[in-house]
C-alpha angles and dihedrals in degrees: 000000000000119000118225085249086053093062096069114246122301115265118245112205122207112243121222105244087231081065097047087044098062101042085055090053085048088050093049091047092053096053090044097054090041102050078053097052099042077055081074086069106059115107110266095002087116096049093049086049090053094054088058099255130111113183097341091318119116118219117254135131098285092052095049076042091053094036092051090046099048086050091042099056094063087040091055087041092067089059100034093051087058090041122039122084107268099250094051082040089065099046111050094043087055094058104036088046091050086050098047092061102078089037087062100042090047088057089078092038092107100034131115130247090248092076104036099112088057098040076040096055099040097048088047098058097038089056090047088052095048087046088052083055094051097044091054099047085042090058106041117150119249120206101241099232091260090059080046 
């Protein structure tokens, strides 16, 4: 029988950053639409909701506008991170994930301190991951002209 030493060590494969791009973006995604939806659970979130109003904003057309564009944009970003050319790749990631940060950071703006761990936690996660964008996009790696 053949030890785990034995087997040789496991391979690691190089990812393509538009790869890594874009399951960060998933990542990301996931985190946004959940925090959203554990929101559901506070007490009197729903009846607030039901009154038409979410963190002090009342519910109209340009709040369900707003809502539906600041969830678009990482949705498109998972598409647009495997898709785009590299350079415009960059580029774009660079800008929508610096941009992202103090969305997300302005999602927990209004909230209580009952829920700071949570809105903590979640921020948290979601900036590390958008660091984790930028640091990706900002090094990317560049063909030297004899590898062109």
């Amino acid at each position: 029988m053949r030890t785990p030493q034995s087997q040789g060590t496991l391979e690691e494969l190089r990812l393509p950053v538009q790869v890594k791009l874009a399951a960060a973006w998933t990542s990301f995604m996931f985190l946004y639409i959940y925090v959203d939806y554990f929101a559901l659970y506070k007490p009197g979130f729903l009846d607030k909701l039901l009154d038409g109003v979410v963190h002090k904003f009342t519910i109209g057309p340009a709040f369900v506008g707003i809502g539906l564009t600041l969830v678009s944009i990482p949705a498109l970003m998972v598409l647009l991170s495997a898709t785009l050319p590299a350079r415009v790749n960059r580029i774009v990631n660079l800008v929508v994930a610096t941009l992202y940060i103090p969305v997300s950071v302005f999602n927990a703006a209004s909230e209580t301190w009952t829920y700071a761990y949570f809105y903590a936690l979640s921020i948290g996660l979601e900036v590390l991951i958008l660091a984790f964008v930028l640091r990706s996009a900002w090094t990317w790696p560049r063909r030297t002209p004899q590898q062109a």
